[in-house]
C-alpha positions as CSV (number, residue, x, y, z in Angstrom):
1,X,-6.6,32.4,9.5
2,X,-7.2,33.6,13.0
3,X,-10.2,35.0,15.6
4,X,-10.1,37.2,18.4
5,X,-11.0,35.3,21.7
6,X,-13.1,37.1,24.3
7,X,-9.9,38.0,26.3
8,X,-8.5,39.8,22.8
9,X,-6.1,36.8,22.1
10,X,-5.5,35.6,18.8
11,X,-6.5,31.8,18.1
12,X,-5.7,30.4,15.3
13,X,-8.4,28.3,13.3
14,X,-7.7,25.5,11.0
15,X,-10.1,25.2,7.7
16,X,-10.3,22.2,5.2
17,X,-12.6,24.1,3.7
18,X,-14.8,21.4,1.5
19,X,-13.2,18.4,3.5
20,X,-14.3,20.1,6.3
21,X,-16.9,18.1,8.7
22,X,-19.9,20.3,9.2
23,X,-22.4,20.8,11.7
24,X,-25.5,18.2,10.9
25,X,-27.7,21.8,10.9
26,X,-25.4,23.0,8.0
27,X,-25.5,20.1,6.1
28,X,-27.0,20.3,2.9
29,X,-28.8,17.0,1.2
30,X,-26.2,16.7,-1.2
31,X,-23.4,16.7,1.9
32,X,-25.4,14.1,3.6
33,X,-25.5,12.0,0.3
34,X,-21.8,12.3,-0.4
35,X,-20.8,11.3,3.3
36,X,-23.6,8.4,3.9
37,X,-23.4,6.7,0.6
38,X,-23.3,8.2,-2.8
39,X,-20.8,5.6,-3.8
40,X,-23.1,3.1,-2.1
41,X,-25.8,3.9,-4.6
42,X,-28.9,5.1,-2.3
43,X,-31.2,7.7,-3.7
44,X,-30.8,11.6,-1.7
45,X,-34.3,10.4,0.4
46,X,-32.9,6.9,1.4
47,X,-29.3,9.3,2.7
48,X,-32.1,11.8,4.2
49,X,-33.6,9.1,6.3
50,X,-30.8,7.6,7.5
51,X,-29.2,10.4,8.8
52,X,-32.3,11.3,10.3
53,X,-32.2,8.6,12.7
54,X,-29.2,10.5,14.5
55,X,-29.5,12.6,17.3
56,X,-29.7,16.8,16.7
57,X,-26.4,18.8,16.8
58,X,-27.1,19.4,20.4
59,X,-26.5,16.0,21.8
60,X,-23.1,15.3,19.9
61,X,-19.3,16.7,19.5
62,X,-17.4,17.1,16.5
63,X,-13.6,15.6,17.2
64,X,-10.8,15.9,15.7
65,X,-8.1,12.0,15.1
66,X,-5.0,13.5,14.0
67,X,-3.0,14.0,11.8
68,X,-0.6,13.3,14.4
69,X,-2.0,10.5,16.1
70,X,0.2,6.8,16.6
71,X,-3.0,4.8,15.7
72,X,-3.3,6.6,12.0
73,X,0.0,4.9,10.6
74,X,0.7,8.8,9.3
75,X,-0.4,12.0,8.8
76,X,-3.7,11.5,8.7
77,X,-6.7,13.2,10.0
78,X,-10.0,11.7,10.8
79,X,-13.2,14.3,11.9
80,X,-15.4,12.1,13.8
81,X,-19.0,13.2,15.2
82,X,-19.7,11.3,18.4
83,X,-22.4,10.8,20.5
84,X,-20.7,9.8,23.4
85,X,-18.8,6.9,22.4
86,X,-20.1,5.8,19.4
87,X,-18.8,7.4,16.0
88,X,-22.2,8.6,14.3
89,X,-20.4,10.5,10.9
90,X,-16.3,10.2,9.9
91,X,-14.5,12.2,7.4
92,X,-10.8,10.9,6.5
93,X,-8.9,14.5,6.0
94,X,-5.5,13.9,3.8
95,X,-3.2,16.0,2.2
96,X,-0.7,17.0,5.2
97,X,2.0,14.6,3.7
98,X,1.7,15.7,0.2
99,X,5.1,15.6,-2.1
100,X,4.2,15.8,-5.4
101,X,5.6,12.6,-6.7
102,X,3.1,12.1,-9.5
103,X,4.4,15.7,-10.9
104,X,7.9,14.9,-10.0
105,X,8.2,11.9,-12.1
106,X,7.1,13.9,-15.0
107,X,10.4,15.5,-14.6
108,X,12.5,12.5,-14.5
109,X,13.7,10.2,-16.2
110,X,12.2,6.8,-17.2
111,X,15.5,5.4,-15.1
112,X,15.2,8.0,-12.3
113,X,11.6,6.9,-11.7
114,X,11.9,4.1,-9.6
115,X,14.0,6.6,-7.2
116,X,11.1,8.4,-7.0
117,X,8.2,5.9,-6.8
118,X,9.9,3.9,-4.3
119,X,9.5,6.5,-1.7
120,X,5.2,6.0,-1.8
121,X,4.6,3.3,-0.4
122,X,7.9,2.7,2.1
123,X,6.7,-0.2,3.8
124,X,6.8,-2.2,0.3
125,X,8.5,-0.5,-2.3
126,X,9.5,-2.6,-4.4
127,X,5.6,-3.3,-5.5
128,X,5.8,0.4,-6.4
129,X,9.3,0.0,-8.9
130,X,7.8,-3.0,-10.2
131,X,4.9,-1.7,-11.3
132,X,6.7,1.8,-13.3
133,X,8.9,-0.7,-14.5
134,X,6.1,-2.9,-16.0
135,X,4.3,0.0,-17.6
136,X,7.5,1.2,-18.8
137,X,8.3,-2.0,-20.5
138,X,5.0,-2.0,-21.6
139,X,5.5,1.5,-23.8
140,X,8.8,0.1,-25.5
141,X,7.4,-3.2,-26.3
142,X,10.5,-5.4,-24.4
143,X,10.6,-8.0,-21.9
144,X,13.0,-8.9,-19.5
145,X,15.1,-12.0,-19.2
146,X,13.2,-15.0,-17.4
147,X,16.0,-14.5,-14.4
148,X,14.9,-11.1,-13.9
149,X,11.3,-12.1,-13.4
150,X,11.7,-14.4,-11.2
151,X,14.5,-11.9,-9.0
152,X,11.7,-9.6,-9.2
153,X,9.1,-12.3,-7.5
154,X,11.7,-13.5,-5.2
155,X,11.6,-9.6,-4.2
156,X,8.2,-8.7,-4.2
157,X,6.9,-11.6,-2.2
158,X,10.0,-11.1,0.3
159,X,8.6,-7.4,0.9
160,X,5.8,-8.6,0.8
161,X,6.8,-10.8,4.2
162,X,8.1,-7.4,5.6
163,X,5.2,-5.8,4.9
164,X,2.5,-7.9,6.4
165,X,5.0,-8.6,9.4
166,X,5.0,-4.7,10.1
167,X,1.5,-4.9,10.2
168,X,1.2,-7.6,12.4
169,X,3.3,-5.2,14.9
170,X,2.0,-2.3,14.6
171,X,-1.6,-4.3,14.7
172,X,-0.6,-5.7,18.1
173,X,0.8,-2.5,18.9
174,X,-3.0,-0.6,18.4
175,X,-5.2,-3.0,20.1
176,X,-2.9,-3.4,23.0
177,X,-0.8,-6.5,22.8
178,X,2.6,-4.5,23.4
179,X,4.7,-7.1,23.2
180,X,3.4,-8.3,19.5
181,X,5.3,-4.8,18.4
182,X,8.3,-6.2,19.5
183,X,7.9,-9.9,18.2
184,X,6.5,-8.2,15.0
185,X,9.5,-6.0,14.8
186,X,11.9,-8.9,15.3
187,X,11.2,-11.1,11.9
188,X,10.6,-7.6,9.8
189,X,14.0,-7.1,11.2
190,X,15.4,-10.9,9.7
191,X,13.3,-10.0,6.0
192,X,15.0,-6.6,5.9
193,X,18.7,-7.7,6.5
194,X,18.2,-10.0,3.5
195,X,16.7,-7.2,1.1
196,X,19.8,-4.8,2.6
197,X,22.4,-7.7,1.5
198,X,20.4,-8.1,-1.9
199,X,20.0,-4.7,-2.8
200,X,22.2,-2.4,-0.8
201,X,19.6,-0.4,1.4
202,X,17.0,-1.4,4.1
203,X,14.0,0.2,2.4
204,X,13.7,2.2,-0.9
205,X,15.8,0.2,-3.1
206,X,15.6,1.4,-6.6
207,X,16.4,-2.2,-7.1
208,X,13.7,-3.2,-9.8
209,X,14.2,-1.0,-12.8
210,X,13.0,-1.0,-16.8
211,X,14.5,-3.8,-18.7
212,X,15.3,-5.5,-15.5
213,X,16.8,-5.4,-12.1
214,X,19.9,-3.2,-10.9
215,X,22.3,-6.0,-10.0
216,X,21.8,-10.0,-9.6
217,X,21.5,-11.9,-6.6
218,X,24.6,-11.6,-4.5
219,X,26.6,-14.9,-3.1
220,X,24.6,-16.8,-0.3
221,X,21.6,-15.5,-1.1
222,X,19.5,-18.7,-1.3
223,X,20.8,-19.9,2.4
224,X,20.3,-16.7,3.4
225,X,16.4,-16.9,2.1
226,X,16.4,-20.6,3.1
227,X,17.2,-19.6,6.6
228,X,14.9,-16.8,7.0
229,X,11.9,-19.4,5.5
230,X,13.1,-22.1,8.5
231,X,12.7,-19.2,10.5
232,X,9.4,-17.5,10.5
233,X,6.8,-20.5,10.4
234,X,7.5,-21.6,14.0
235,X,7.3,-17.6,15.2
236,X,3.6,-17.5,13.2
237,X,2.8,-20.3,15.2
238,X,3.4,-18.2,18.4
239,X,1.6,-15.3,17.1
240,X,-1.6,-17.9,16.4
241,X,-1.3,-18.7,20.4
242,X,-0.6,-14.6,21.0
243,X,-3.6,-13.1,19.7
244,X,-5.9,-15.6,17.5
245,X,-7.1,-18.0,19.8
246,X,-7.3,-14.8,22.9
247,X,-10.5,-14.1,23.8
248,X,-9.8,-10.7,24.5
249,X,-8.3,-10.2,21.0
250,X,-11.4,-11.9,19.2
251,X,-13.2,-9.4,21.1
252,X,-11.7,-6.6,20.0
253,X,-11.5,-7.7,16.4
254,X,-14.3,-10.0,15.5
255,X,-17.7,-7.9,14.6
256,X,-16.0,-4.8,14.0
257,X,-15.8,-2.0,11.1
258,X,-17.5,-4.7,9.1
259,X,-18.1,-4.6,5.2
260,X,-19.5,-6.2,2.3
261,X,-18.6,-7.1,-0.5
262,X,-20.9,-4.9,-2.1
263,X,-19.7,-1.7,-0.3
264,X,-15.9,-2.8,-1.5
265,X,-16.4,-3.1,-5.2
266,X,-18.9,0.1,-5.4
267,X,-15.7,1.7,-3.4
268,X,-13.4,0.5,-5.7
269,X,-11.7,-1.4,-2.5
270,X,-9.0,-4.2,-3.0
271,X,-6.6,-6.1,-1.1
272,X,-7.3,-8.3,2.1
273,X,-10.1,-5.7,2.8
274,X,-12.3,-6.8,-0.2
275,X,-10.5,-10.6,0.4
276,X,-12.2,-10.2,3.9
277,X,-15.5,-10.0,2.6
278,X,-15.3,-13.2,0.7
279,X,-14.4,-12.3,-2.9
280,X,-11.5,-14.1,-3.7
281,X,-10.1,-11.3,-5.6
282,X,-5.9,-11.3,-6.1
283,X,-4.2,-10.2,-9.2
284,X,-1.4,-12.6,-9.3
285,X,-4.3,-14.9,-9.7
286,X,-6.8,-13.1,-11.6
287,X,-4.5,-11.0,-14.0
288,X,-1.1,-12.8,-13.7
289,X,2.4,-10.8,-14.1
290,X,6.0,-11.9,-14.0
291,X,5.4,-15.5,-13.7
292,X,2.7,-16.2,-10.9
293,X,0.9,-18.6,-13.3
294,X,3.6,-21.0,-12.7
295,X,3.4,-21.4,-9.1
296,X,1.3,-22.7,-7.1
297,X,-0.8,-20.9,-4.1
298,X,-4.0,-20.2,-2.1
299,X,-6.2,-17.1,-2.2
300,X,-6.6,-16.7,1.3
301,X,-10.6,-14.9,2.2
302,X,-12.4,-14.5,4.9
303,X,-16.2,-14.6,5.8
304,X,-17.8,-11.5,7.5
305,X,-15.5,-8.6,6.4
306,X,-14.4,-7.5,10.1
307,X,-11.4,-6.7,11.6
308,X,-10.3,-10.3,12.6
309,X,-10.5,-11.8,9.1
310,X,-8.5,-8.9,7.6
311,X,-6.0,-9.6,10.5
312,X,-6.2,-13.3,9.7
313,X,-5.6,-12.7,5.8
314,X,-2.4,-11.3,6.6
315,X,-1.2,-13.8,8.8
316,X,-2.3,-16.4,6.3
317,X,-0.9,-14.4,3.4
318,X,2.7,-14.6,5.0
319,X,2.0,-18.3,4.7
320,X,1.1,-18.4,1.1
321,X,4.4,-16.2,0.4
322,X,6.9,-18.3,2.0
323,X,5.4,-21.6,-0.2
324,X,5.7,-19.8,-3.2
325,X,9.0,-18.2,-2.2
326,X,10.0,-21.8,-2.1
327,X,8.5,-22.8,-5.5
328,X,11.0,-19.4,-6.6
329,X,14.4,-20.7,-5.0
330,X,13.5,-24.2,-7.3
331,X,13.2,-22.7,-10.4
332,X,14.9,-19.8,-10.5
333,X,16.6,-19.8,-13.6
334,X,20.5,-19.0,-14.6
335,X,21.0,-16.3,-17.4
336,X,20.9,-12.2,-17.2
337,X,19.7,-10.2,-14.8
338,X,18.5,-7.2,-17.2
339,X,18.0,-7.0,-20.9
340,X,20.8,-7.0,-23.1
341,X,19.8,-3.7,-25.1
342,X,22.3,-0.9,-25.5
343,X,19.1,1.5,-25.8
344,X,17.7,0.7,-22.2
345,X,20.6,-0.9,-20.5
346,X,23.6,1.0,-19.1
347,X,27.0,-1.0,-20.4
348,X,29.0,-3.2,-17.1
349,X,30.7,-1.0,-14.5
350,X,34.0,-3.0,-15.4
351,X,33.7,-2.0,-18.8
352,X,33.5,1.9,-18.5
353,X,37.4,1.7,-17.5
354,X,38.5,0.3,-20.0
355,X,36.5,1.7,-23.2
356,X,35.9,5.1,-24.5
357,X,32.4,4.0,-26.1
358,X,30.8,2.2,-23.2
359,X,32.2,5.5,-20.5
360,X,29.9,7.8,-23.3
361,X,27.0,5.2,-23.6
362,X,27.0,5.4,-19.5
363,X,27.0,9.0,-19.5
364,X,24.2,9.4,-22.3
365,X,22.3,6.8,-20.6
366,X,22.3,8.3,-16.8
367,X,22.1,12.2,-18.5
368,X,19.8,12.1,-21.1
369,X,17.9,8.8,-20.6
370,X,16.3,6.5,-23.0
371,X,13.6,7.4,-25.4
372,X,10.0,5.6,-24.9
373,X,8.1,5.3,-27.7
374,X,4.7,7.8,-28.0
375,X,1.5,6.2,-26.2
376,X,0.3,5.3,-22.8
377,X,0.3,2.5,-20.5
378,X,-1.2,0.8,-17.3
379,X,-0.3,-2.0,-15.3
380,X,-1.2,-2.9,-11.7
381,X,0.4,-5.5,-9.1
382,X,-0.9,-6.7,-6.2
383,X,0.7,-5.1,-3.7
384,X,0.0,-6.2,0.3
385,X,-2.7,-3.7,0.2
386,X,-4.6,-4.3,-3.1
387,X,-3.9,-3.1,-6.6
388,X,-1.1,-0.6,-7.0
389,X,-1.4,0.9,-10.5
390,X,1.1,3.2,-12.8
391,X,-0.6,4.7,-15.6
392,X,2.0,6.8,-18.1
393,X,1.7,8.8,-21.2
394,X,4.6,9.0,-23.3
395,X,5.2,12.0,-25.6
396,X,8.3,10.4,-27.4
397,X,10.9,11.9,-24.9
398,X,13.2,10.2,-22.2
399,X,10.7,11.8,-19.3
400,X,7.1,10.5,-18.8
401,X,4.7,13.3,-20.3
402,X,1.6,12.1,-17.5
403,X,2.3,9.8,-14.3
404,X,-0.6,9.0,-12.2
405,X,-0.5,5.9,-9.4
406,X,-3.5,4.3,-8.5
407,X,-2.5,3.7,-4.8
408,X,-4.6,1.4,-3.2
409,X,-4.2,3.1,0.3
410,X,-5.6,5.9,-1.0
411,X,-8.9,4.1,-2.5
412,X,-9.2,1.9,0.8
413,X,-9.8,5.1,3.1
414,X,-12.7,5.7,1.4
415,X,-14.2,2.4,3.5
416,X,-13.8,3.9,7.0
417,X,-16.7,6.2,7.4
418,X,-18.8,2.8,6.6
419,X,-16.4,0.8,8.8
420,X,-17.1,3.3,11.5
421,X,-20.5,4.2,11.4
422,X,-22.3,3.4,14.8
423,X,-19.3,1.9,16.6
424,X,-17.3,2.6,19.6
425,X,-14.6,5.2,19.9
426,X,-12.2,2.4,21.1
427,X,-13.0,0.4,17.4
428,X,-12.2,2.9,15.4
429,X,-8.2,2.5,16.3
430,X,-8.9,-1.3,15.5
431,X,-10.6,-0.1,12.2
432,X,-7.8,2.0,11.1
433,X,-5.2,-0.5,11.8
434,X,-7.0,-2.9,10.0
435,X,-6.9,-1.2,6.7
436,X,-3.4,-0.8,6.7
437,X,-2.9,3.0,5.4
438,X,0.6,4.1,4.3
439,X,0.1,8.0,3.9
440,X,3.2,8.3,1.9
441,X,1.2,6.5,-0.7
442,X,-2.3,8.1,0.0
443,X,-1.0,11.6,-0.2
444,X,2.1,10.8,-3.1
């Protein structure tokens, strides 16, 4: 839409409608109660009251974060009322991102969706293809060899590395310790050449798919892992001198965009921002998949729910991963690398040259798919940044009928007007950064 400006141009306005931040005059009870803590279970008086202890309209600004904006890790847009420098009211605005990958996958087949779900989250996405793979493995009943689950947790705590080693960069990066990007950057860098020599590409692999994985491990891959494990202890250690024994990082970090544990579960928050609050909460623990009950490791948790224990998690967490990355390289099994069933799996490349049958059952398989029985299924993984979900409904058919991912992104947002409320301007970039967003994931 657009309004006339007193000189008779034409500006153009931007509405959200709903989403929209309104003035405190305008807002209605209900408003109030959504914003300060529906979720949070206080009655419309106790939301009422609190609000009431902000100053009038008269004495703050409503700004717009975003959506373009380095320090929001994506297209997102935060409305934040301020007096002065403190954030009185935020309002996390999504939806400029939006792909319509849910509805996509309903359109695909059950071995085109990891090539879809991959492209979520794209700083892991391999949690994302392992969890449609589980869910569809789930609906026909099958389970993979024992070589492929433990490929698959070689994988996932490898991204997992990559993951948390981004964030430590970008972390850096927000808070002012330029050169941690760069150091950051450099070991993501050693984990990513080793998931390109694994599974062909950098980042959205389509490597894990139903009934197994897309290839097995390729030669000199456990020297190659062996190496990169020699590797990144020593450079954590330089990253412990870097920033967690600074003053002026435990400044910036420790007290800030604090919550409890009682905010996170009525949320429904997971990941190192509910570990932060003391609630030792991990689903390779709690619910375990593939074969996490047979190795051994530590839930790392903090103590006050700030910013420095959700930076500490991580840096701990890539700790935790490399010992049970070396629990995987000792018993990784020998045998197949995807189930042996003509219905799921596609027939060896080698083989298509030389027979008629398995050149048809290749074409059937990558054209028409493979039926899933009628039902529905959920399964969640613990990605780097809480529990990433696929839910399908299966109508009989080789496409998924209903796909919805729970992305834990998406669910963790919810905790920054709390984080927010009554701090500094200058925190809320150390807030955001701490929860780790990937939009790709929040706005699917």
């Amino acid at each position: 839409m657009s309004t006339t400006a007193p000189d008779n141009r034409l500006v153009a306005e931007t509405s959200e409608g709903a989403q929209e931040m309104v003035d405190r005059a305008l807002e209605s009870a209900t408003e109030r109660l959504r914003e300060l803590g529906a979720v949070l279970r206080l009655s419309e008086a106790e939301a009422a009251e609190l609000g009431e202890q902000d100053p009038g309209d008269d004495q703050t600004m409503i700004m717009n974060m975003g959506p373009q904006h380095p320090s929001t890790h994506g297209v997102l847009r935060l409305m934040l009322e301020l007096e002065g420098e403190t954030v009185l009211r935020t309002k996390p605005i999504i939806g400029y991102l939006h792909t319509g990958m849910e509805k996509t996958g309903e359109d695909l087949t059950y071995l085109q969706g990891p090539t879809n779900v991959t492209r979520m989250d794209y700083a892991s996405p391999l949690f994302s293809e392992l969890a449609f793979s589980l869910t569809t493995e789930k609906l026909l009943g099958i389970e993979v060899p024992p070589r492929a689950v433990w490929i698959r947790m070689l994988m996932s705590e490898l991204n997992r590395l990559s993951s948390h080693l981004l964030f430590m960069a970008t972390n850096g990066m927000d808070l002012g310790a330029v050169s941690m990007m760069i150091y950051g950057w450099r070991e993501r860098e050693e984990t990513l050449r080793i998931l390109e020599k694994i599974t062909g590409l950098r980042m959205n692999h389509n490597y894990i798919r139903p009934g197994g994985v897309a290839a097995d491990l390729p030669d000199g891959w456990r020297d190659d892992v062996l190496r990169l494990l020699d590797l990144i202890p020593p450079r954590l250690d330089e990253y412990d001198t870097l920033m967690t024994g600074q003053p002026i990082w435990r400044e910036r970090l420790q007290g800030v965009g604090v919550i409890t544990t009682e905010e996170c579960l009525a949320l429904g928050t997971t990941g190192p921002i509910l570990r932060s609050t003391g609630y030792a909460w991990d689903l390779r623990r709690d619910l375990p998949y593939l074969a996490y009950d047979e190795v051994d490791f530590d839930v790392v948790v903090g103590t006050y729910g700030d910013c420095f224990d959700r930076y500490a998690i991580r840096l701990n967490e890539i700790r935790e991963s490399i010992r049970i990355i070396h629990q995987i390289l000792d018993k990784m099994p020998l045998g197949d690398y995807r189930i042996q069933d003509k219905k799921v799996t596609p027939p060896p490349r080698a083989r298509i040259d030389e027979s008629m049958e398995a050149l048809i059952h290749h074409f059937k398989i990558f054209t028409e798919g493979f039926k899933v029985p009628e039902g529905e299924a959920y399964v969640a993984v613990e990605s780097p940044r809480g529990e990433l979900g696929c839910y399908i409904v299966s109508d009989g058919t080789s496409k998924p009928y209903r796909m919805h991912i729970r992305g834990p992104s998406f669910v963790n947002l919810q905790t920054l007007p709390h984080m927010m409320r009554g701090g500094l301007l200058a925190d809320a970039v150390a807030i955001i950064s701490s929860v780790d967003p990937i939009m790709g994931e929040v706005d699917r």
